[in-house]
Every structure is written in C-alpha cells, then in structure tokens.
Phi, psi and omega in degrees: 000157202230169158173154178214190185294346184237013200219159032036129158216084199263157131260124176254147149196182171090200190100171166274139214267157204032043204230131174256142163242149174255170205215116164247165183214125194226116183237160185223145193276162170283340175283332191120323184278135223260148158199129202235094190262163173221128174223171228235156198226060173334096171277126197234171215215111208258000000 
C-alpha cells in the first residue's frame, strides 16, 4: 500500500477464481474525520 496527500494505492493479488471479495479503504483527514469506501472485487481469469 501507497499513499500521498489525494490518493491511495493497494496490489491485490491470489483469491478464488470467480469470487468477488470486498476491499475497504478507510481514511482519516487531518481535521480528524474518518471516511470509508468499499468496493466489491471479482477474480476473473486473464
């Protein structure tokens, strides 16, 4: 995992091939406040 002041960056890799896993990202601001996204992540077979 990465991070600068606007951005995020994870490499996923492994899983079960036709399995969605969800991926959260949770940040916290300089002000204090929290913010949480999840978004959900298909392994497909390239």
């Amino acid at each position: 995992m990465s991070h600068d002041a606007s951005t995020v960056t994870v490499r996923l890799s492994g899983g079960a091939l036709g399995t969605t896993y969800e991926v959260a990202c949770r940040i916290t601001t300089s002000q204090g406040r929290t913010d949480e996204r999840t978004i959900g992540i298909r392994v497909t077979d390239r």
